[in-house]
Chimera marker file (.cmm) of the C-alpha trace (Angstrom):
<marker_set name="trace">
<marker id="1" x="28.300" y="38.702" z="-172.079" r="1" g="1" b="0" radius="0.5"/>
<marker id="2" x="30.609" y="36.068" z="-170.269" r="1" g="1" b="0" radius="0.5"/>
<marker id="3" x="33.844" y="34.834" z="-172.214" r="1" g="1" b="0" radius="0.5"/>
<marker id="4" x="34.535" y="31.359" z="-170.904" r="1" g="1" b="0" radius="0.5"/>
<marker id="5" x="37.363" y="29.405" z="-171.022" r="1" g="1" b="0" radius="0.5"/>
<marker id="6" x="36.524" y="26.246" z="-173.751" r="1" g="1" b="0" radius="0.5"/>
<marker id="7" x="39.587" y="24.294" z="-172.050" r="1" g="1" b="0" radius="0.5"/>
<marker id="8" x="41.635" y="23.973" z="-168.691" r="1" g="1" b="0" radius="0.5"/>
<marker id="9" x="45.069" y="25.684" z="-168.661" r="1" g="1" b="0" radius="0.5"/>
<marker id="10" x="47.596" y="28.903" z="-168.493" r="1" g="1" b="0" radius="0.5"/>
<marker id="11" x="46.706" y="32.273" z="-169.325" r="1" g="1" b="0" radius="0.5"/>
<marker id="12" x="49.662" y="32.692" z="-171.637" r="1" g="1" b="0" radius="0.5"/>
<marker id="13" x="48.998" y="36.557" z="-172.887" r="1" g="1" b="0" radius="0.5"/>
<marker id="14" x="46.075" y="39.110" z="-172.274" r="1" g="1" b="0" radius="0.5"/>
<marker id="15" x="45.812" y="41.085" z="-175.489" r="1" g="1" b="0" radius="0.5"/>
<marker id="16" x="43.143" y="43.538" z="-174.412" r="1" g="1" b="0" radius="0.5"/>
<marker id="17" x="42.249" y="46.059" z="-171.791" r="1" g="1" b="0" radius="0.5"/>
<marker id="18" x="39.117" y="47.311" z="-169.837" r="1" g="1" b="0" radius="0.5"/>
<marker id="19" x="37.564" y="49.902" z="-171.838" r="1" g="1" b="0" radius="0.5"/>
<marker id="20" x="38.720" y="48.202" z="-175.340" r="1" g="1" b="0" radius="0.5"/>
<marker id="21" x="36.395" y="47.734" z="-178.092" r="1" g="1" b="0" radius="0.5"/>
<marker id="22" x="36.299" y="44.899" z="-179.696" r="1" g="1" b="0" radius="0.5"/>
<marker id="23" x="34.854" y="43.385" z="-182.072" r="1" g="1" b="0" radius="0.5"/>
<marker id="24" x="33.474" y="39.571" z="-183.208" r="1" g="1" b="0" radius="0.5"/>
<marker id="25" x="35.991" y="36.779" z="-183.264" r="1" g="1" b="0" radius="0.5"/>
<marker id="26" x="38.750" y="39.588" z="-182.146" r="1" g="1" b="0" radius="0.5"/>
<marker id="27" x="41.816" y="37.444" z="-180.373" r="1" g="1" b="0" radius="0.5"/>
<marker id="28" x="41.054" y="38.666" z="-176.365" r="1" g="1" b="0" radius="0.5"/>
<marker id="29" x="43.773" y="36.319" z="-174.735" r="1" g="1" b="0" radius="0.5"/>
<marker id="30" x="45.779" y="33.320" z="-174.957" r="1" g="1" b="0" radius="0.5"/>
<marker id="31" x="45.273" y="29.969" z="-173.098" r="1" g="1" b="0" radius="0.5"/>
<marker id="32" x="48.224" y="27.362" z="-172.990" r="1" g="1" b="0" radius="0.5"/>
<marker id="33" x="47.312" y="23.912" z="-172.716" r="1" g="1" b="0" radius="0.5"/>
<marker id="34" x="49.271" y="20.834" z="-173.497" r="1" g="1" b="0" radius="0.5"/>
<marker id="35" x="52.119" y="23.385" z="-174.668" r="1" g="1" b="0" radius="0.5"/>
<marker id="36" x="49.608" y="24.094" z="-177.348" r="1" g="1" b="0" radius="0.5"/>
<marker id="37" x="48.767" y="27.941" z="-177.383" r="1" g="1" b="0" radius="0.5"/>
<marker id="38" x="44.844" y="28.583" z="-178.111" r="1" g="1" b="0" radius="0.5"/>
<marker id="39" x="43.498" y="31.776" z="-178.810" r="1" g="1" b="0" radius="0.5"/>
<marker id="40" x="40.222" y="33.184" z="-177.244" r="1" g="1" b="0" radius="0.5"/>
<marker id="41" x="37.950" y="35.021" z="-179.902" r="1" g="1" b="0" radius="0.5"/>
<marker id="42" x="35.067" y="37.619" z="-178.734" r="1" g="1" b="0" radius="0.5"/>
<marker id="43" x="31.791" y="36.255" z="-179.821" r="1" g="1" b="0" radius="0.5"/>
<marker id="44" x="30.425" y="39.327" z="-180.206" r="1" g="1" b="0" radius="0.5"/>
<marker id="45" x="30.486" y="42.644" z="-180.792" r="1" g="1" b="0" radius="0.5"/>
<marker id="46" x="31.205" y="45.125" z="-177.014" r="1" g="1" b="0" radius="0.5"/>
<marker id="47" x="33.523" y="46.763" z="-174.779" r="1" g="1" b="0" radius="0.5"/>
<marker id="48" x="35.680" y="44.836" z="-172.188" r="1" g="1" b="0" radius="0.5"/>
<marker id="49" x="33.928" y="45.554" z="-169.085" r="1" g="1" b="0" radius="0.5"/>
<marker id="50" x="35.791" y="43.152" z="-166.829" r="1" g="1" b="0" radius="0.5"/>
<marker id="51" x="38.663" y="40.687" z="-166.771" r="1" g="1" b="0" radius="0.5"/>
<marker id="52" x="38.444" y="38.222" z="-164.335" r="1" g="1" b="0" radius="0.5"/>
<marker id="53" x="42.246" y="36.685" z="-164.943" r="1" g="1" b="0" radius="0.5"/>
<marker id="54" x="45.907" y="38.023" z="-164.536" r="1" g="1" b="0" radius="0.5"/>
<marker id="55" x="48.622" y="36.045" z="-167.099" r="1" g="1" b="0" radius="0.5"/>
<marker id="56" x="50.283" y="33.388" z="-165.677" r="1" g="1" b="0" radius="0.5"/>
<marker id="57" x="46.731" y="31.902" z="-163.919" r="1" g="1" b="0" radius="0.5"/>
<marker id="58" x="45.526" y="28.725" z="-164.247" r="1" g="1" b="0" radius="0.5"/>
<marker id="59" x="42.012" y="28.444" z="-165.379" r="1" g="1" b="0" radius="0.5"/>
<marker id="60" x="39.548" y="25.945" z="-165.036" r="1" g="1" b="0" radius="0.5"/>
<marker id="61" x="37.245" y="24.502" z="-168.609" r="1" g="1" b="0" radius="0.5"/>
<marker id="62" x="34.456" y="26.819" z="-168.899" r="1" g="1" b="0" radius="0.5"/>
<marker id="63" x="35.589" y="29.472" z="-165.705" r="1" g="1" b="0" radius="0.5"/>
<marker id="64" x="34.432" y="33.169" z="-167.053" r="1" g="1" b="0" radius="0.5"/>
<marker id="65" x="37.709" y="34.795" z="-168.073" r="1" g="1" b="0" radius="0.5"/>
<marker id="66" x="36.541" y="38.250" z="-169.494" r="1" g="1" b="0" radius="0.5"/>
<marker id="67" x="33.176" y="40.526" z="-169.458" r="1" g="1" b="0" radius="0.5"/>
<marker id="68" x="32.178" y="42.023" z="-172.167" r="1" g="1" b="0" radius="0.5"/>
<marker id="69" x="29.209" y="44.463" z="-172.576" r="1" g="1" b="0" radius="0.5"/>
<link id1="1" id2="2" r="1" g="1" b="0" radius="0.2"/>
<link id1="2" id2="3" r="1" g="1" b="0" radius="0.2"/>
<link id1="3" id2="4" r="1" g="1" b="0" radius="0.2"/>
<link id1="4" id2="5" r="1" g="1" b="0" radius="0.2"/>
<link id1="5" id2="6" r="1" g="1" b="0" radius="0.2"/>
<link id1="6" id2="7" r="1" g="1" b="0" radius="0.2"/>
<link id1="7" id2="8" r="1" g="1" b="0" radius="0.2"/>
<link id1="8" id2="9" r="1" g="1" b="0" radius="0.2"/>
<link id1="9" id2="10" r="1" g="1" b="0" radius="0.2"/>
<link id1="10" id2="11" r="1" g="1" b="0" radius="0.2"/>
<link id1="11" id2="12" r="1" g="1" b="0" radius="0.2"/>
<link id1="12" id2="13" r="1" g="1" b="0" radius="0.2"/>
<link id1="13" id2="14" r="1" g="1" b="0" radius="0.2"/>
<link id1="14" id2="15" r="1" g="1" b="0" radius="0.2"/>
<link id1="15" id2="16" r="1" g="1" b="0" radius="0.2"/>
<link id1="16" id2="17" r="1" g="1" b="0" radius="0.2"/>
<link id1="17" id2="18" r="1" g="1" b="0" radius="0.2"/>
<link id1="18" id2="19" r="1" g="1" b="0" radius="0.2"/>
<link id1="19" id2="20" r="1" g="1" b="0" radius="0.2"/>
<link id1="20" id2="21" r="1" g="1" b="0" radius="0.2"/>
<link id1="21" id2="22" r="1" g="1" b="0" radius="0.2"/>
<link id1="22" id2="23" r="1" g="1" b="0" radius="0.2"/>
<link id1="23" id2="24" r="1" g="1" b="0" radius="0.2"/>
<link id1="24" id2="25" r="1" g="1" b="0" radius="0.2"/>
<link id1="25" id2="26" r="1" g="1" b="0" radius="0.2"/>
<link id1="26" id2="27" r="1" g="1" b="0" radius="0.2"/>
<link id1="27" id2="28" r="1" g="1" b="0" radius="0.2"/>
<link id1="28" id2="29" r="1" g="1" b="0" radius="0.2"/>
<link id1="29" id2="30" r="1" g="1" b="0" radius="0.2"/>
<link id1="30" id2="31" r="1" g="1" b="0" radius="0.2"/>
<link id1="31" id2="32" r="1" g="1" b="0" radius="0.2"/>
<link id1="32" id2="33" r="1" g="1" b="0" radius="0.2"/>
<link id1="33" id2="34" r="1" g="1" b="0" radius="0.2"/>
<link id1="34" id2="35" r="1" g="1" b="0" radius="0.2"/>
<link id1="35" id2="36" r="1" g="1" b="0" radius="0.2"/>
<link id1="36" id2="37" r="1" g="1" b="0" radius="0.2"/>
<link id1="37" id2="38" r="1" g="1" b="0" radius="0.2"/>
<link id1="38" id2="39" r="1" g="1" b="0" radius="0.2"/>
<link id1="39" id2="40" r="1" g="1" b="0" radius="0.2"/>
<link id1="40" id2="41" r="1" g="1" b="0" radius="0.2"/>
<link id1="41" id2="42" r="1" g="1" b="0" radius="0.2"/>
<link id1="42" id2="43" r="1" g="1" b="0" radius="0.2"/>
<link id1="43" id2="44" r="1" g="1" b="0" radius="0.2"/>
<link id1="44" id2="45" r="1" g="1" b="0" radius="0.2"/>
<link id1="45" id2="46" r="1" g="1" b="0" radius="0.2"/>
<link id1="46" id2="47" r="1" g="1" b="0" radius="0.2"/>
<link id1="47" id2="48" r="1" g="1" b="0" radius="0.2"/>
<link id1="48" id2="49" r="1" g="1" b="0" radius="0.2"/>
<link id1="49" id2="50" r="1" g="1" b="0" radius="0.2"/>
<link id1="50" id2="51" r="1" g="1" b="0" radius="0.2"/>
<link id1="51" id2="52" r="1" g="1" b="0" radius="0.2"/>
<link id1="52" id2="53" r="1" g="1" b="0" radius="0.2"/>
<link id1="53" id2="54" r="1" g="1" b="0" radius="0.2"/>
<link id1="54" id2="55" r="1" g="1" b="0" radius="0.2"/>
<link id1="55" id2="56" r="1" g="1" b="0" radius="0.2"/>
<link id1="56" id2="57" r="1" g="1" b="0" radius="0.2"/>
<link id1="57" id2="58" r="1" g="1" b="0" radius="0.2"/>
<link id1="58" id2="59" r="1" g="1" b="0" radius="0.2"/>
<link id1="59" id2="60" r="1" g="1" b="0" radius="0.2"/>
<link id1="60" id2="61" r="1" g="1" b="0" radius="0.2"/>
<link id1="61" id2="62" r="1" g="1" b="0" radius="0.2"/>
<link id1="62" id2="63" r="1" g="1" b="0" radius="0.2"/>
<link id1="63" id2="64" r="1" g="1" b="0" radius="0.2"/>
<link id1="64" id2="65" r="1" g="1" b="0" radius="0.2"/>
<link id1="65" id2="66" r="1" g="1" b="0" radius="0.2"/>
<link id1="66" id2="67" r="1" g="1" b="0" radius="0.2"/>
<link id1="67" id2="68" r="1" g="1" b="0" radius="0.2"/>
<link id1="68" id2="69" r="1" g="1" b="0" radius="0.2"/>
</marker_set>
């Protein structure tokens, strides 16, 4: 399962690691946009397989940001 970012902007703070378990609507990273900060929520249950961004990137609306399994 692909965790997409809903908006453009700055990968503020990565709160998990490969290998982490996590559960639905756990807080995965932080995207700022607009000097707003908007948290990233699982949408379901798995284990970080992947992540695809470093903090400090910018990301693109809807560009896969983490890889859950």
């Amino acid at each position: 399962m692909e965790i997409s970012a809903p908006l453009p902007g700055n990968v503020l703070e990565i709160l998990v690691k490969v290998g982490d378990e996590v559960k639905e609507n756990d807080e995965l990273l932080i995207i700022e946009a607009m000097k707003m900060e908007n948290p990233i929520f699982a949408s379901a249950d798995g284990t970080v397989k992947e992540i695809k961004v470093k903090e400090k990137d910018t990301v693109d609306a809807e560009q896969v940001l983490i890889v859950l399994e």
